[in-house]
KEFI-119805 format. One record per residue: z, x, y of N, C-alpha, C in turn; residue in one letter; residue number from 1. Coordinates in nm, 3 decimals, padded with zeros to 5 digits. Atoms other than C-alpha are relative to their C-alpha. Layout:
KEFI-119805
<node n_up="Z" n_east="X" n_north="Y" ca_up="Z" ca_east="X" ca_north="Y" c_up="Z" c_east="X" c_north="Y" rest="A" nr="NUM"/>
...
This chain:
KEFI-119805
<node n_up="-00.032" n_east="00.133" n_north="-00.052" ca_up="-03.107" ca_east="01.096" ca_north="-02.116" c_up="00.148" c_east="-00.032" c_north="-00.017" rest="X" nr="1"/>
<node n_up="-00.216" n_east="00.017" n_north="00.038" ca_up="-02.714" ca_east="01.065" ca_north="-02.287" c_up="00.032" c_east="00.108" c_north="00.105" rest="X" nr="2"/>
<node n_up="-00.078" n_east="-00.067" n_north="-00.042" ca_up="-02.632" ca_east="01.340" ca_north="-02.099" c_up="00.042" c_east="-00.040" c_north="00.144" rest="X" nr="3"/>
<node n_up="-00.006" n_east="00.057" n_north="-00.123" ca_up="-02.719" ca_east="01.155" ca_north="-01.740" c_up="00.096" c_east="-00.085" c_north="00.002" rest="X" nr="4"/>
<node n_up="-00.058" n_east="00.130" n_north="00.005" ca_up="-02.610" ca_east="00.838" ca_north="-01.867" c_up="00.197" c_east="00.050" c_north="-00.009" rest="X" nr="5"/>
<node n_up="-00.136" n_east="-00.038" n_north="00.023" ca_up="-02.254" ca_east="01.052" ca_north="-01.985" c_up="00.028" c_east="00.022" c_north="00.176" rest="X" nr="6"/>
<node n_up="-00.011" n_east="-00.046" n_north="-00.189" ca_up="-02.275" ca_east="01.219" ca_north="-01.583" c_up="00.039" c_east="-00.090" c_north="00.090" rest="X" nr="7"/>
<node n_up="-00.063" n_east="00.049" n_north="-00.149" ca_up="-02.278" ca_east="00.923" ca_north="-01.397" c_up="00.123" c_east="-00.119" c_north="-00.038" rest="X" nr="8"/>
<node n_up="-00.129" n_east="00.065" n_north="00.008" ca_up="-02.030" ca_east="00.743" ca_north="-01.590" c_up="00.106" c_east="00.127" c_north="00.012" rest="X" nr="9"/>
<node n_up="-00.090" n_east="-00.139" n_north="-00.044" ca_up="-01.828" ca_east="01.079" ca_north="-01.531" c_up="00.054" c_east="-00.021" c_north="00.143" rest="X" nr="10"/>
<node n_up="00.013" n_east="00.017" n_north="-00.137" ca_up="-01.877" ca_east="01.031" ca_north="-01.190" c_up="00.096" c_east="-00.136" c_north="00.026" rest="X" nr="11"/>
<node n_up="-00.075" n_east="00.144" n_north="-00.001" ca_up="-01.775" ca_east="00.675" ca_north="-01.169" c_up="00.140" c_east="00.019" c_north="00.006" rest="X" nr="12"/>
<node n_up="-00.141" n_east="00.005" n_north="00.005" ca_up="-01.453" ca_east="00.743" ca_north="-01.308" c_up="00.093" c_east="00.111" c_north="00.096" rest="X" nr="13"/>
<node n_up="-00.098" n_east="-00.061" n_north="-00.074" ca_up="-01.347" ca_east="01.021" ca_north="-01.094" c_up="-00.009" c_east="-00.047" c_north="00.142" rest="X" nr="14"/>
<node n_up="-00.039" n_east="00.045" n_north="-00.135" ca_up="-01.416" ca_east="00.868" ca_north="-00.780" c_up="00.112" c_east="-00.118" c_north="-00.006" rest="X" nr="15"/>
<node n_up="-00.120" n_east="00.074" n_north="00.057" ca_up="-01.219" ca_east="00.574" ca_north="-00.937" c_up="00.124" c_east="00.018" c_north="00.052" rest="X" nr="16"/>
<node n_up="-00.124" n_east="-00.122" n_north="00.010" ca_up="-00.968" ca_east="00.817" ca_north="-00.987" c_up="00.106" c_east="00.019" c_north="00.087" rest="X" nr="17"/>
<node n_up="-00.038" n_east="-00.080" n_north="-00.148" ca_up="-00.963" ca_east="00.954" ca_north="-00.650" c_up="00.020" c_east="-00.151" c_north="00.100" rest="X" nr="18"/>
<node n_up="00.015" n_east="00.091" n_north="-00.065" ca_up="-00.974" ca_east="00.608" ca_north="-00.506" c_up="00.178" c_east="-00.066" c_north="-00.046" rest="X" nr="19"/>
<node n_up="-00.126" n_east="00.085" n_north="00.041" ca_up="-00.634" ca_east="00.450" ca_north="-00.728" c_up="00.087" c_east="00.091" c_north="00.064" rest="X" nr="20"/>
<node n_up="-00.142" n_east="-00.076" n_north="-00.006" ca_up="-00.442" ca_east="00.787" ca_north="-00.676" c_up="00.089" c_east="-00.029" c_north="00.109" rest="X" nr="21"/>
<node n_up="-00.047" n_east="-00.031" n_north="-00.128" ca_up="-00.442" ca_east="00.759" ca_north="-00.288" c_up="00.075" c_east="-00.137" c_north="00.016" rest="X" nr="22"/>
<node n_up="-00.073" n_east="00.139" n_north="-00.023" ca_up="-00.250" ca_east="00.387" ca_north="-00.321" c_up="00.109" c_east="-00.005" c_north="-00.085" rest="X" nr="23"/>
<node n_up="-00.145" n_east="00.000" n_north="00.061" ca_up="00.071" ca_east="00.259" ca_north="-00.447" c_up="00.065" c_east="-00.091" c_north="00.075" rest="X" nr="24"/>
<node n_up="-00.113" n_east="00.062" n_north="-00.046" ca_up="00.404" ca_east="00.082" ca_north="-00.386" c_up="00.088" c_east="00.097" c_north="00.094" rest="X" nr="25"/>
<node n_up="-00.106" n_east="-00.047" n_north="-00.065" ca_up="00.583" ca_east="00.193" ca_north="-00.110" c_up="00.088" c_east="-00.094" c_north="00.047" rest="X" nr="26"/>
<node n_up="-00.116" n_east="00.035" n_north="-00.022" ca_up="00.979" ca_east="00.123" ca_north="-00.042" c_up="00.041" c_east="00.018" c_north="00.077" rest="X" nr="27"/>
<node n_up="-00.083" n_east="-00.048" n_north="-00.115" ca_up="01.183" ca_east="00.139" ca_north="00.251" c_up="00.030" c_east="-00.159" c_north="00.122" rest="X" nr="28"/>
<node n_up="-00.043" n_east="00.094" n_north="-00.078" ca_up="01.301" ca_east="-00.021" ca_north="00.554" c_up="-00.105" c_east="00.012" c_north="00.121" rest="X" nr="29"/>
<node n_up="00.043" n_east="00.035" n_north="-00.088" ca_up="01.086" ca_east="-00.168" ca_north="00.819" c_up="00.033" c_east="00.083" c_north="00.156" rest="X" nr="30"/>
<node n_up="-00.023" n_east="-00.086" n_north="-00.086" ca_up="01.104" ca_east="00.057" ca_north="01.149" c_up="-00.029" c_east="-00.046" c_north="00.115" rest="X" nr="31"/>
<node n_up="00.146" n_east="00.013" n_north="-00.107" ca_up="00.836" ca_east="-00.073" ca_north="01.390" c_up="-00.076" c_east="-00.066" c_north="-00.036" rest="X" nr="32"/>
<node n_up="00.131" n_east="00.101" n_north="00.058" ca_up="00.626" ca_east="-00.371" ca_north="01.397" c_up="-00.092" c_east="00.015" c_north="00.150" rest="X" nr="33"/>
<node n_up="00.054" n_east="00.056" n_north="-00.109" ca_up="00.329" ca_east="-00.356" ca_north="01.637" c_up="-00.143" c_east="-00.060" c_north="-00.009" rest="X" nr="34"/>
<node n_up="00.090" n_east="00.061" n_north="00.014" ca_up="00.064" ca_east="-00.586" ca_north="01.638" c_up="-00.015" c_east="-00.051" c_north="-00.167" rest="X" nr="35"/>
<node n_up="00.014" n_east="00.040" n_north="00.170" ca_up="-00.072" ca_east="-00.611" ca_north="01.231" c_up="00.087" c_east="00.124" c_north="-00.051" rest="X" nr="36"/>
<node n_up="-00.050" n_east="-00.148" n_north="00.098" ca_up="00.092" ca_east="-00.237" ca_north="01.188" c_up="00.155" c_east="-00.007" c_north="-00.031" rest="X" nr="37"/>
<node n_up="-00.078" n_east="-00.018" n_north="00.036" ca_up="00.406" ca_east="-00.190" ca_north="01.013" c_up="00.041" c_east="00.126" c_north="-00.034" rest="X" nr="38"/>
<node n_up="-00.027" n_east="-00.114" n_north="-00.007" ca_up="00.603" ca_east="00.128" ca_north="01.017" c_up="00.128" c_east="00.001" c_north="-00.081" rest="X" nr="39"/>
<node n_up="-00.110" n_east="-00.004" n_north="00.138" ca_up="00.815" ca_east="00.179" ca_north="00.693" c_up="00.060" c_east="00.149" c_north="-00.009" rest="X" nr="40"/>
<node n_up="-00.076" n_east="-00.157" n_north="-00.014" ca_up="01.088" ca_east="00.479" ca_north="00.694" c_up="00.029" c_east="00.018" c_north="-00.154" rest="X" nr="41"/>
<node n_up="-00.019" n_east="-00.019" n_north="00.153" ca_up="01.040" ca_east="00.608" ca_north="00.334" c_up="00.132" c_east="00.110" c_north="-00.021" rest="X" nr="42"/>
<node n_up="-00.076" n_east="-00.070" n_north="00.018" ca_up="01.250" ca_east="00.841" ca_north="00.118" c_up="-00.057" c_east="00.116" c_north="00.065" rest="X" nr="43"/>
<node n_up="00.068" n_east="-00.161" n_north="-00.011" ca_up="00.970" ca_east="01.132" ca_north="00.217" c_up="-00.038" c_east="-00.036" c_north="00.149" rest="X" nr="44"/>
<node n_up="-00.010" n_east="00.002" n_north="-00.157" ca_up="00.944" ca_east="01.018" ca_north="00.630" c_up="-00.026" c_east="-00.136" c_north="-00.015" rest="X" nr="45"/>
<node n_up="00.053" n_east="00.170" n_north="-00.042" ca_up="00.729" ca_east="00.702" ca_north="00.736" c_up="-00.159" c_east="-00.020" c_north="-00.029" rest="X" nr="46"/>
<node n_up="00.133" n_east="00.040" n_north="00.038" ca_up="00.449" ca_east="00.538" ca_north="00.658" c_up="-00.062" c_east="-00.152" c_north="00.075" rest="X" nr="47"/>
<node n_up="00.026" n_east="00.175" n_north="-00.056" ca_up="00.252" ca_east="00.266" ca_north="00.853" c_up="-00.116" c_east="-00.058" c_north="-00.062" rest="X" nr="48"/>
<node n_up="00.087" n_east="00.129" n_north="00.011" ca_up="00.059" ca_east="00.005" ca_north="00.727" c_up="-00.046" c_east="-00.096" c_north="00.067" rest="X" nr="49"/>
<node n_up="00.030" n_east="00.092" n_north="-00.084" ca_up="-00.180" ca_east="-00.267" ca_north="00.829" c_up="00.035" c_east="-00.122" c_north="-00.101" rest="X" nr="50"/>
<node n_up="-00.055" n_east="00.139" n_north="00.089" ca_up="-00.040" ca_east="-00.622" ca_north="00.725" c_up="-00.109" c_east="-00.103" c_north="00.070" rest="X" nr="51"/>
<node n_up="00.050" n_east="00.072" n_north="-00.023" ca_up="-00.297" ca_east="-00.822" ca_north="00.756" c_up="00.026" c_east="-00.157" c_north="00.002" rest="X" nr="52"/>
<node n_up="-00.072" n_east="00.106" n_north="-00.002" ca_up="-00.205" ca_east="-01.164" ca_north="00.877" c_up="-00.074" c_east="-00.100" c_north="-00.082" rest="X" nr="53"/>
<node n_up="00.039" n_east="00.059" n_north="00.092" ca_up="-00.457" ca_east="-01.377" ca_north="00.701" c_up="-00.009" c_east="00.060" c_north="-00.183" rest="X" nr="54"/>
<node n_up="00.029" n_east="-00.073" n_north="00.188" ca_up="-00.525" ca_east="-01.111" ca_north="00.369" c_up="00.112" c_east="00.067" c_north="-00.082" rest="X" nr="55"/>
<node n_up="-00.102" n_east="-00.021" n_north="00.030" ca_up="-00.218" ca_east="-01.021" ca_north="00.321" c_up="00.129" c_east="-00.029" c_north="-00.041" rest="X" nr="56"/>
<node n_up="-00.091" n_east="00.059" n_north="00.078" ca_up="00.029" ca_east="-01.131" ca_north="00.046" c_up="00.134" c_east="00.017" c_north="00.048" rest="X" nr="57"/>
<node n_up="-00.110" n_east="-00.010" n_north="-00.055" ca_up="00.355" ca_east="-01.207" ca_north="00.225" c_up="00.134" c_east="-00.035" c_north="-00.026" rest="X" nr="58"/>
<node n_up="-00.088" n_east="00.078" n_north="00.032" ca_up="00.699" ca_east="-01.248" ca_north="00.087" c_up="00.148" c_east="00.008" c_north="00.049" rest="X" nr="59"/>
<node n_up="-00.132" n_east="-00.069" n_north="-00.097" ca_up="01.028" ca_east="-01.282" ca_north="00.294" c_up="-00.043" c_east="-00.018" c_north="00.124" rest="X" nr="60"/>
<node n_up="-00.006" n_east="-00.031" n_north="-00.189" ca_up="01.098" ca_east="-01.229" ca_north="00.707" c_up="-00.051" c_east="00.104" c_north="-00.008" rest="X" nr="61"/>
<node n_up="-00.007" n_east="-00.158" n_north="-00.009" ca_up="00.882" ca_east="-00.898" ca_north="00.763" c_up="00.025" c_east="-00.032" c_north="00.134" rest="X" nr="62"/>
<node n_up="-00.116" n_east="-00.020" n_north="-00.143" ca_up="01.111" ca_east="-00.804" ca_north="01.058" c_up="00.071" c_east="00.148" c_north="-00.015" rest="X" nr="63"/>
<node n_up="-00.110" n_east="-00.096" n_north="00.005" ca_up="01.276" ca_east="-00.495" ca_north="01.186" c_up="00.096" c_east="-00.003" c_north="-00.044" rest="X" nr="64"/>
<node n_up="-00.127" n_east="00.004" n_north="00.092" ca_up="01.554" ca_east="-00.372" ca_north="00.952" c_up="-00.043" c_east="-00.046" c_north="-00.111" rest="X" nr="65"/>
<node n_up="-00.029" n_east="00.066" n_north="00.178" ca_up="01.454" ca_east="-00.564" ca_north="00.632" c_up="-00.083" c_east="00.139" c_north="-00.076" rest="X" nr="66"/>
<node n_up="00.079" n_east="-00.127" n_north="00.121" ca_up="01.360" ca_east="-00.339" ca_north="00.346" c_up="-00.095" c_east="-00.102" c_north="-00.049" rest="X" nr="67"/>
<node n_up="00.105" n_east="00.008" n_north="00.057" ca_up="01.073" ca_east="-00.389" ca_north="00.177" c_up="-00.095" c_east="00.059" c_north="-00.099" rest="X" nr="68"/>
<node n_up="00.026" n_east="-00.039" n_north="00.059" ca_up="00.872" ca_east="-00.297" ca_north="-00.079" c_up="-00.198" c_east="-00.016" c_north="00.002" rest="X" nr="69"/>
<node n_up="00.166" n_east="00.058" n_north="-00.090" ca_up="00.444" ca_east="-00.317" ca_north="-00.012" c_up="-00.082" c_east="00.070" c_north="-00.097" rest="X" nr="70"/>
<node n_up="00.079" n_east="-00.046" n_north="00.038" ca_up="00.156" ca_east="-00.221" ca_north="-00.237" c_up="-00.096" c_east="00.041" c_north="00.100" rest="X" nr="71"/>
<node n_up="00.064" n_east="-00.020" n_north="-00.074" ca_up="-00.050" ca_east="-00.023" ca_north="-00.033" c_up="-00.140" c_east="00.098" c_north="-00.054" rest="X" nr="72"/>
<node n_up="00.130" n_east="-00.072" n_north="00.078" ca_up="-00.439" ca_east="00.104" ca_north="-00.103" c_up="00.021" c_east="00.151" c_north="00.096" rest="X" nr="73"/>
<node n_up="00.049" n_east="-00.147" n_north="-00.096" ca_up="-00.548" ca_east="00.465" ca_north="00.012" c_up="-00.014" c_east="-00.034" c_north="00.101" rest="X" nr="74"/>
<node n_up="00.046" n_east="00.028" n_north="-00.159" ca_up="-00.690" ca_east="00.329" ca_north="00.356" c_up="00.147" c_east="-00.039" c_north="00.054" rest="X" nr="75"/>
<node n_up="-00.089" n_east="00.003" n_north="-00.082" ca_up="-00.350" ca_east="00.245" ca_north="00.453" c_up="00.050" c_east="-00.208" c_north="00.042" rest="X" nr="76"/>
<node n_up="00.048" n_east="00.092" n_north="-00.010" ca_up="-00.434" ca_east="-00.133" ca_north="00.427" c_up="00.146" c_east="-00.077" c_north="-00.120" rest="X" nr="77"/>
<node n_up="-00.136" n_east="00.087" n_north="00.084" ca_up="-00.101" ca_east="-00.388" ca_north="00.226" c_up="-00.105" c_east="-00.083" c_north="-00.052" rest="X" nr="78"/>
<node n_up="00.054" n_east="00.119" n_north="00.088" ca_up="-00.257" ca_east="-00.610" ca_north="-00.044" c_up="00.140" c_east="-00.104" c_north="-00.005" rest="X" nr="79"/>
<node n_up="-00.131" n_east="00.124" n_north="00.022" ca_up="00.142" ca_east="-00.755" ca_north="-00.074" c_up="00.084" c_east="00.087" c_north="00.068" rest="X" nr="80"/>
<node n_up="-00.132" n_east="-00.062" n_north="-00.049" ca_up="00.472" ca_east="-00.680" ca_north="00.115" c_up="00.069" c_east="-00.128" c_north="-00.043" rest="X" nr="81"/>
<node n_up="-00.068" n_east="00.098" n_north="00.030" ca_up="00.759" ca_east="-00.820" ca_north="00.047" c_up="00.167" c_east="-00.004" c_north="00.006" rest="X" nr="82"/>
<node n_up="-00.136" n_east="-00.094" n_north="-00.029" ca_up="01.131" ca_east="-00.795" ca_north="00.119" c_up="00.103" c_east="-00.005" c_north="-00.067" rest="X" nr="83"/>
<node n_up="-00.082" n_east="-00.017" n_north="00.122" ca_up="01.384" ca_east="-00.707" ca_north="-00.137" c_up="00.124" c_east="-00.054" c_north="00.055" rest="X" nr="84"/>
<node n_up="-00.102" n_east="00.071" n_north="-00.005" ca_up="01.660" ca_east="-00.916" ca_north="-00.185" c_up="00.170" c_east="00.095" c_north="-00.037" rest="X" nr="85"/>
<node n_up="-00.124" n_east="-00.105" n_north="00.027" ca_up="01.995" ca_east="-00.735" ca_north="-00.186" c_up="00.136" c_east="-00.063" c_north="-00.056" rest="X" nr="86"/>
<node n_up="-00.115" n_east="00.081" n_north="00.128" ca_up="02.275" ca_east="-00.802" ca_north="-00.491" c_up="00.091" c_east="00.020" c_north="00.103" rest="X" nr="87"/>
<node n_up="-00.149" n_east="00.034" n_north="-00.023" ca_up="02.603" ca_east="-00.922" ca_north="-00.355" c_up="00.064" c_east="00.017" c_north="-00.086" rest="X" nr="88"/>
């Protein structure tokens, strides 16, 4: 019975796992806006995101050219964008 109960909390955590790895903060500058998608030119190419207009934490003009910075899940989906302010 421990050994199940150890298994599917095993389980649990690596899908977890596999679920946090594929998300993150990505940086860069704005490229391409079309419709909800946003097309960010990273250090390693581009990356597009969906910015959801109601679910989506918004801070700044997102607009072609501004940099930005965006937590983004595995699916490709922005929980926050937001556009980095640049020191004078």
């Amino acid at each position: 019975m421990k050994r199940k109960i150890v298994g599917m909390i095993a389980a649990v955590l690596l899908f977890t796992g596999i679920a946090i790895a594929g998300s993150g903060n990505t940086m860069g500058e704005i490229t391409k806006i079309k419709g909800a998608m946003v097309t960010i030119k990273t250090s390693d190419g581009e990356k597009t995101v969906h910015v959801d207009p109601a679910g989506t934490k918004k801070e700044g003009e997102i607009k072609v050219g501004a940099m930005v910075s965006a937590d983004v899940t595995s699916k490709g989906h922005a929980n926050w964008i937001k556009v980095m302010e640049h020191k004078k």
